[in-house]
Residue, then its C-alpha position, 0 to 999 in steps of 0.5 A: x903054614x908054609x910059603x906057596x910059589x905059584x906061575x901059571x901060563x894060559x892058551x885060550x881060543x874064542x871059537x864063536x862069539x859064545x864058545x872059547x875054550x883054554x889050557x893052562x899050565x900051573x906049577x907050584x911048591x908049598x913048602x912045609x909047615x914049621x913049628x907045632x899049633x895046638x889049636x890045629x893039630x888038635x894035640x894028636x902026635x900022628x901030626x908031623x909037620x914034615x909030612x906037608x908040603x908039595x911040588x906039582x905041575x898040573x895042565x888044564x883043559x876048560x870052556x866058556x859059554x856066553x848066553x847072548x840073547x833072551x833069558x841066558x843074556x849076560x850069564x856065562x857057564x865055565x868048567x876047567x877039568x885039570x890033572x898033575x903031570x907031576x907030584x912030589x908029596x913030602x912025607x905020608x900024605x894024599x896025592x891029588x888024581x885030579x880036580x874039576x871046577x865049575x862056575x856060574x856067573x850072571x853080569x849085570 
């Protein structure tokens, strides 16, 4: 695989006890792959290491919810929405339209 370089920047605001809300700012470069594995191309010559690799920058918007009494005590419910405000593609693959991450977390 090719080396990854990755910076992100983060704004949060913690409206309530309960509710904060963030936007992030992510930029990465993935360089290409180098050099040919039989194991992971499969032998398929459609595969060229030249069509990998990316430079994108993609902004997030996400929220936190904290559960503070009874049954939802220590649990928190996150969901992060991002999409590329810059891409560049090395090569013929796909470009990303966007990505949504949701997590669920019980502290004990």
């Amino acid at each position: 695989m090719g080396n990854r370089l990755e910076a992100q920047v983060w704004l949060t605001n913690q409206w309530q006890s309960w509710i904060s809300g963030s936007v992030k700012i992510k930029v990465f470069s993935e360089g290409k792959i180098s050099g040919r594995d039989e194991i992971t191309t499969g032998g398929m010559p459609l595969f060229v290491s030249s069509h990998s690799g990316r430079d994108q920058a993609e902004l997030s918007i996400g929220i936190n919810l904290l559960g503070e009494d009874s049954l939802l005590k220590g649990h928190r419910l996150a969901m992060e929405f991002a999409v590329p405000i810059y891409q560049n593609v090395n090569g013929l693959q796909m470009e990303n339209d966007w990505n949504l991450t949701l997590g669920w977390q019980k502290a004990l």
